[in-house]
N, C-alpha and C positions, 0 to 999 in steps of 0.2 A: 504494500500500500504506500502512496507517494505519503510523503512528509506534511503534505499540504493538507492532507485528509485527515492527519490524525487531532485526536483531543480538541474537536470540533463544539463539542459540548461543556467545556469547562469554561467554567464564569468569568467574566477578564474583571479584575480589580474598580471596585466603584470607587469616580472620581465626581465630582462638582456634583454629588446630589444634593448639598444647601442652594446652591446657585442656583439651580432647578427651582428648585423653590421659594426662591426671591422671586426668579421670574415670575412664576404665574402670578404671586399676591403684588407684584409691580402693574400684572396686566389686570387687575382689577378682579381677580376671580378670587373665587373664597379659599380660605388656607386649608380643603377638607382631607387633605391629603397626606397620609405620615411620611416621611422619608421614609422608612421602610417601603411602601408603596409603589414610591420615584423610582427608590433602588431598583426595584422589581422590573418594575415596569424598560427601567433602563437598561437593566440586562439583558430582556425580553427582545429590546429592538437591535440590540447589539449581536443578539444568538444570530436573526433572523438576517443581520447584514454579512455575519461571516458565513451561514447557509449558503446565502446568497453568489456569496464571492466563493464558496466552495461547487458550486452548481457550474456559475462558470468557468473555474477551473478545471473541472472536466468534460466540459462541454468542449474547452481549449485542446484536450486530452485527446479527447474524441474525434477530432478532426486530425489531429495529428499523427492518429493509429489510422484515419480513415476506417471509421468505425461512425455506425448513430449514435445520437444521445438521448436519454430519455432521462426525466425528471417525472419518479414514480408519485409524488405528493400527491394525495389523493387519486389515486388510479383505481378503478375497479378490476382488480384481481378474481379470476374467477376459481372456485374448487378444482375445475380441471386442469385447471394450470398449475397451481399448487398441488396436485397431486401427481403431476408427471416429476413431479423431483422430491424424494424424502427430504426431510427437512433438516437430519444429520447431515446430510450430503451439501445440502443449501449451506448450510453455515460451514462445512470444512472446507467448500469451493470456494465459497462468498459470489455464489451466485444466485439468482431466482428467476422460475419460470413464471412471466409475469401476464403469457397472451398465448392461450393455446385449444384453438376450434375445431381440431385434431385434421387439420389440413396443413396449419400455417402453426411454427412455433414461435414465440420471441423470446428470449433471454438473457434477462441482464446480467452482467456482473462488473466488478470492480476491475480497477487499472491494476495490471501484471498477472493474470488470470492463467497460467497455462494451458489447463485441462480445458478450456472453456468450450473451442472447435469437439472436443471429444464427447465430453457430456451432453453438447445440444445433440451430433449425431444419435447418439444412445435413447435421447426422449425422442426424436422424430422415428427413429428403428419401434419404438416399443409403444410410443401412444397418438401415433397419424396413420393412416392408410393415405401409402405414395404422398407427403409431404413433406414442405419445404420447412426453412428455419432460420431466424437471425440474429446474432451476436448485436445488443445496443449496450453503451456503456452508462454504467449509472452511479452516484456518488453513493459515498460510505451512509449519507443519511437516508438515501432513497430505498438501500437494499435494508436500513435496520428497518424502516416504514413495512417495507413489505413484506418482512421473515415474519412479522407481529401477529399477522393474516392467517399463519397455521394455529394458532392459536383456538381460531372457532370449527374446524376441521372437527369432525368423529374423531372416535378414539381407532386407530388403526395400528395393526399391526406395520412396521414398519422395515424395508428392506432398500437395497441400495435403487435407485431409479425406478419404483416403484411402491405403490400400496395395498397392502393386503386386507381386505373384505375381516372382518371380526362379528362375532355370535353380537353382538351388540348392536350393529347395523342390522344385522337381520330381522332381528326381535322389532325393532322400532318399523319396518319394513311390513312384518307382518298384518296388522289389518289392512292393507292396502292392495293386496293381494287374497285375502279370504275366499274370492271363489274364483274361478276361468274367468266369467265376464268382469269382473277388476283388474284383475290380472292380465288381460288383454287391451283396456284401455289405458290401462298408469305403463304398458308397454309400446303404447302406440301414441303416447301424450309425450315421452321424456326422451328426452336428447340428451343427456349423458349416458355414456355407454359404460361404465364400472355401475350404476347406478341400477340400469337394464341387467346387467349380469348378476349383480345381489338380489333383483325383482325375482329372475328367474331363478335363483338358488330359493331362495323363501318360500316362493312358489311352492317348489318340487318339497322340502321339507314340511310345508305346513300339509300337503296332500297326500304326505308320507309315500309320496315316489321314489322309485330303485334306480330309476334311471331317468335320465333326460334327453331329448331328441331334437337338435334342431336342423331341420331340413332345408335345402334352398330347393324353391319350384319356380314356375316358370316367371309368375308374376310374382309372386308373395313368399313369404319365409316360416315355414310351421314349423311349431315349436305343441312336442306333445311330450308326457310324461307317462313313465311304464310305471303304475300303481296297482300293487298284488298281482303284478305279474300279466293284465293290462294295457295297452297301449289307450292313452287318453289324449285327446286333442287340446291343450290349454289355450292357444292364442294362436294368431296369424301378425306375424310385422312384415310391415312394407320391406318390399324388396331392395330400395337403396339403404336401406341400415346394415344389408349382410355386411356388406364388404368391412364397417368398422366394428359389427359386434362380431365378428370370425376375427377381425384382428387383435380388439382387445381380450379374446377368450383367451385368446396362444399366447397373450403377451403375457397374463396371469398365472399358467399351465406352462410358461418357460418355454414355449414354440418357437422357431423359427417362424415369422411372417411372411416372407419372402416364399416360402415355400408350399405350394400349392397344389402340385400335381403327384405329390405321393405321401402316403397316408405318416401322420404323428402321433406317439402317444408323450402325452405328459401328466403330470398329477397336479393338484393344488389342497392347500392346507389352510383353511378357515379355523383359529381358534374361537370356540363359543365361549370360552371361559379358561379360566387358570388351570385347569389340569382336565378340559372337556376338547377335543377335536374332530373338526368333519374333516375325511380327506375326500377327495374327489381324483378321479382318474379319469381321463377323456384322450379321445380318441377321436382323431380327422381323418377325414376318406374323401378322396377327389373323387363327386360328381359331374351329372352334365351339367346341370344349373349351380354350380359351386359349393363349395365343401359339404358334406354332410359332420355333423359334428353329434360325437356321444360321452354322455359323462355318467359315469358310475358314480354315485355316493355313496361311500363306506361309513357303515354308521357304525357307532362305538357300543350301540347296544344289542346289537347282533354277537358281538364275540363274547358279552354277558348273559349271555341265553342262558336260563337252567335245563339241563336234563328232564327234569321233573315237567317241564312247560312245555316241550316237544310234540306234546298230542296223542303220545301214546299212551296206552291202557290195556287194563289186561291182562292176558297173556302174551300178547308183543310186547305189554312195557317190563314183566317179569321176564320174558327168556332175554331181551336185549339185555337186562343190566343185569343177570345172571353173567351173559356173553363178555362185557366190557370188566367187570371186576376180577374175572382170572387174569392173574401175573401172567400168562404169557397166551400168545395165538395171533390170531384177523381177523378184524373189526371189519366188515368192507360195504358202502352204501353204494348203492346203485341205482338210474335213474338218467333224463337228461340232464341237458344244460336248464339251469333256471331253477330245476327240481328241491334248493336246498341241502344239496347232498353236504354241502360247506356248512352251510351252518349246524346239521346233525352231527359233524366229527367237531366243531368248537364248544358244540353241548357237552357231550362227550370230553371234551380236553379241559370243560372247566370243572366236570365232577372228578376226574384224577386228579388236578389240579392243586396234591393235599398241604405241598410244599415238602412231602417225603419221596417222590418221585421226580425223579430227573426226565423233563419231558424236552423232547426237541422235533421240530416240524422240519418238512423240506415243500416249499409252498411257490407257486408259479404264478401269480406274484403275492408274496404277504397282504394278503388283503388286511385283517384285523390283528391291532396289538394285545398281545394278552401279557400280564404279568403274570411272573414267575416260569414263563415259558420263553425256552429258546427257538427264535423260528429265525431261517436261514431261505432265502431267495434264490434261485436256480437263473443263471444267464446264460444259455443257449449260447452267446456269440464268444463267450469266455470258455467255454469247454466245459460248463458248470453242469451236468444233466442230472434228473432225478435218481439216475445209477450210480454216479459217482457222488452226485452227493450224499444219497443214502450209504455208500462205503464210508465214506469221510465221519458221515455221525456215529456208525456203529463203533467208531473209536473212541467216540464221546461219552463211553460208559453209559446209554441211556437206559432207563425203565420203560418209556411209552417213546412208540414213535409217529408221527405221521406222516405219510407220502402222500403230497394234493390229491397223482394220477396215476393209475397204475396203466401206462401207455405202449410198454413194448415188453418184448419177454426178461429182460434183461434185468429192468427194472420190479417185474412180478419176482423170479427167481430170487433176487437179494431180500428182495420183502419177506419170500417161504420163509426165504435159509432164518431171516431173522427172528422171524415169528415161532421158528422150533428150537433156536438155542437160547430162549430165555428173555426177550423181549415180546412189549405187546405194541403190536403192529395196529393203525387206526388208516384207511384206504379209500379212496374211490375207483368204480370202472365204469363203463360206459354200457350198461345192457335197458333196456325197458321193465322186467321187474328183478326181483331177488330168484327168482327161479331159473334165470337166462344166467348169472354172472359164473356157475360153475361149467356149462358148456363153453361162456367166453373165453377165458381160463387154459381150458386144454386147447381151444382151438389158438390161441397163442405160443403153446410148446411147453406151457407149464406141466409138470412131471407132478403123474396121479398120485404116487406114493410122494411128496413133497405137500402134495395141495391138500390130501386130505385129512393128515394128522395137524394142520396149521389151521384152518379156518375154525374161528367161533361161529360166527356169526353174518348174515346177509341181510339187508337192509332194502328194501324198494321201496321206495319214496314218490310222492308226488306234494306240490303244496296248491290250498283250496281257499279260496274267498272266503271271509267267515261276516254272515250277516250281521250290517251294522248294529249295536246293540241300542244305540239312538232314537232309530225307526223303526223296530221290529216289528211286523205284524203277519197275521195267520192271512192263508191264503190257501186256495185250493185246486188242487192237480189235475193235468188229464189224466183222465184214467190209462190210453195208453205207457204214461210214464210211472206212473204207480204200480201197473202189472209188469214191467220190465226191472224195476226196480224190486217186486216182490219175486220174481224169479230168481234172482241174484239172491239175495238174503235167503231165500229157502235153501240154499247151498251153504248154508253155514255147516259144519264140521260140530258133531254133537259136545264134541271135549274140547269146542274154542272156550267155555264160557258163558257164553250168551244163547236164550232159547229161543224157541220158533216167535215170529213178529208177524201180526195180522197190520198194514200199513193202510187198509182200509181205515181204519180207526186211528191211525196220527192224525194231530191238529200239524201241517205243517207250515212251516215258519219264511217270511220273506222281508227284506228291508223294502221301505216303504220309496224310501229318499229323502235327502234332509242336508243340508249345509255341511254337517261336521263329516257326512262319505261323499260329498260334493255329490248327492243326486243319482249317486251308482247302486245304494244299496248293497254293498259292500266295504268292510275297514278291518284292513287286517288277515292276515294267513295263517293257514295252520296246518300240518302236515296230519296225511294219511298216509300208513304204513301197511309192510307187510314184511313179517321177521321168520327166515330160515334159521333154524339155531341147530348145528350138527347133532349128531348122536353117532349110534354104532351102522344103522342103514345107511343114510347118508353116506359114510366113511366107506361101506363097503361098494355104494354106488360110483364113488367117484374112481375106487380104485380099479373099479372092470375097465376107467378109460373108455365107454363106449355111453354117456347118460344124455341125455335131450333133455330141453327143457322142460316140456312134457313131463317127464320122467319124476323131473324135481320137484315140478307144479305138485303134482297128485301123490309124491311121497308125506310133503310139507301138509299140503290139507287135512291129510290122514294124520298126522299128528297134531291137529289143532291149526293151523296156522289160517289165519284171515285174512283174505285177498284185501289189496288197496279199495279196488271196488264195495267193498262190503263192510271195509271201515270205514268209510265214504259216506256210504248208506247210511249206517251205526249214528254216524254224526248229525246227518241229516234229522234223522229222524229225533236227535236230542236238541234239536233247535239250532245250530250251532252253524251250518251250512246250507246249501239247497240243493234238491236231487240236481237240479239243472244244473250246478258249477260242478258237482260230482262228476255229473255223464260230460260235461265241456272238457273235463281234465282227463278224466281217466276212459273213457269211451261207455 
């Protein structure tokens, strides 16, 4: 900083304040005035003349760098301007972005500024689509005027050339967004674009959606949310906003902008609170109408799931947690994508979870943090695989392990070998129910006498809409769907538990619609199951190497076991779901 700039503020010594005040009562005016007063007042004019003479001094500056000049005194500074530059950054530059319409930037700073060319680049890369930018110079009093300004800002988390979205903005965000049609106008009213990306996070959380969609079409830009699994339409924005809200999503999600024609993933980390976080994980895909964009919310109370809250009962929920408390064996669910199969092994990993077991995961990608548990990330491009990761843990002395996938034989085999020397193994595979997953198995190259003294346990899962509790009201069925439904349940296995059901005489249960499930008549998921738990047939089925699934279906039955469909029903019939999301899910 020039010499002329500094200590711009200190008082210069008061001289002739009697004289002052000879004058006035000379000129006939009344003496109402203390010296103290004079003094004041005389310092006052004296600040404002070396202001003065320090504005021009770098106005002098300013021509001589060939550079603009700007004198911020009352300037209107807008949020967006002061949020393309943390405020740390602002004061260890002694710069501030004073004019930024995410087109055009301007940015002051002070005389000897090095970084100053580098940092404006950095805001124009991360908060314009295709914009330009200009370095104006401005005195020491203009840039402390304007640093003042962060002052009335939210409280945000804070990073270098950038602002992070905090649980605090959202909450105040919240009635503003309450249902689609809010949500759709305060999206299609507001022109800052960080402001439109917390609408649409608020959104998604307050409608307790998994996922978020936004789409480019020909004319306009949809934006829907996956709620219980779902696809819901929330809003439509005009088609000239894509281009900066796809730039400010990447710029938040740590994207490249520039990059457009091949798919990104990145994450973003909203703290709600001191020791509460959403992460989010999205993902861009080049379209014909321009990017499509998906963001996963990973929510913090999914990996606190209890065992006990899963949805099982019975005799699925006693042979499962028979199966999961033997020291050693395979745990394995099965099911597609979307099915929850993830969250039944984080139930599972928070009831071992005693702090006398050493648990470690092998996860593609860590989706949820758990304490007290080691969980370990798989990088493909690093040579990092679920095989060799799973070797590398088995040296980590564990008690429980989990593998996300069980994907190639290679990765099955280490799982056996581990599951029979004394570790308990926790898995997913990919079949449609629990009776498919031992034909998958061999049909992979897994070795019969390896598979069959290992497995505990099989898991087929699906997850089901559970009627809102809100709006709950009776309602009544076709009868085609009540006798397709009574076919199905006459098939219950006499030593499931449960006895013969006349569904003629259920009151059965529907949401009506209402604000708090936004008018679907559903809030909320809940798994049905259906649990293979080995024995001595079983074991000798698997070892002839020749079983179908078939095979497995009608051994399980025979000993009690309850098709997904039939716990489906079960539910239905205790108010709890509707035949119609049953037969939507499970056929």
């Amino acid at each position: 900083m020039d010499d002329s700039q500094k200590d711009i503020t200190k008082k210069p010594p008061v001289t002739g304040g009697s004289a002052v005040a000879s004058s006035l009562v000379s000129n006939g005016q009344a003496p109402a005035i203390s010296s103290k007063d004079v003094a004041e007042e005389f310092q006052s004019k004296m600040r404002k003349i070396r202001l003065a003479e320090l504005e021009e001094l770098t106005k002098q500056q300013a021509a001589n760098a060939s550079l603009p000049y700007i004198d911020l005194t009352g300037f209107p500074i807008s949020d967006t301007a002061l949020k393309s530059l943390a405020r740390d950054v602002a004061q260890k530059e002694k710069m501030i972005c004073f004019f930024n319409n995410e087109k055009e930037v301007r940015l002051g700073v002070l005389a000897n500024t090095p970084r100053a060319q580098e940092v404006l680049d950095e805001i124009i890369k991360k908060h314009t689509v295709d914009g330009s930018g200009k370095i104006y110079l401005i005195s020491q009093n203009s840039f402390d005027l304007a640093e003042k300004n962060y002052d009335r800002l939210p409280e945000f988390k804070k990073f270098e050339y950038g602002l992070e979205i905090t649980g605090k903005q959202l909450e105040e965000l919240k009635p503003l967004v309450s249902n689609f049609g809010n949500l759709n106008g305060r999206l299609n009213t507001e022109s800052n674009m960080t402001t439109i990306f917390a609408m649409i996070i608020t959104g998604a959380m307050t409608h307790g959606a998994s996922d978020i969609h936004i789409e480019a079409e020909e004319t306009s830009v949809v934006l829907r949310y996956r709620i219980d699994g779902v696809m819901q339409q929330a809003a439509k924005l005009e088609r000239e906003v894509w281009k900066r809200l796809d730039s400010r999503i990447k710029t938040i999600a740590h994207l490249k902008i520039n990059i457009t024609d091949r798919p990104q993933d990145g994450r973003i980390t909203i703290h709600m609170s001191e020791t509460d976080k959403l992460e989010i994980r999205v993902s861009t895909l080049p379209t014909s109408y321009g990017e499509s964009i998906v963001m996963r919310l990973l929510k913090s109370g999914v990996a606190s799931l209890e065992f006990d809250n899963l949805g099982l009962r019975g005799k699925a929920y006693e042979d499962l947690k028979k199966a999961v408390e033997k020291t050693t064996g395979m745990v394995v669910t099965t099911g597609p994508t979307g099915s929850g199969k993830t969250t039944t092994l984080y139930a599972i990993l928070n009831k071992l979870n005693n702090g006398e077991d050493k648990i470690i995961t092998l996860e593609d990608p860590v989706e949820y943090k758990i304490a007290g548990i080691s969980q370990s990330q798989i990088d493909h491009a690093k040579g990092y695989s679920f095989a060799d990761g799973l070797r590398s843990i088995l040296r980590q002395d564990p008690d429980v392990v989990m593998v996300g996938e069980l994907r190639d034989l290679e990765t099955v085999e280490v799982s056996l070998q581990a599951a029979l020397t004394g570790h308990k193994v926790l898995s997913t595979i990919h079949t449609n129910d629990a009776a498919g997953a031992v034909p998958r198995f061999l049909s992979m190259g897994a070795q019969p006498f390896l598979l069959a003294p290992a497995l505990n346990a099989i898991i087929g899962q699906r997850l089901i809409r559970k009627i809102c509790s809100n709006c709950v009201i009776e309602t009544t069925l076709e009868p085609a769907i009540i006798q397709k439904a009574q076919e199905i349940i006459n098939n219950l296995p006499d030593n499931s538990g449960y006895g013969k059901v006349d569904l003629s005489t259920i009151k059965f249960k529907r949401g009506g619609g209402c604000d708090v499930c936004g008018h679907i008549g559903y809030k909320g998921r809940l798994g049905i199951y259906e649990i293979v738990a080995m024995n001595k047939e079983f074991e000798s089925m698997i070892l002839s190497g020749n079983v179908s699934a078939y095979d497995m279906a009608d051994a399980a039955k025979k000993h009690g076991m309850i098709t997904m469909q039939q716990d489906g029903i079960l539910k239905a019939i205790d108010g709890i779901t509707t035949l119609d999301e049953v037969f939507r899910v499970i056929g």
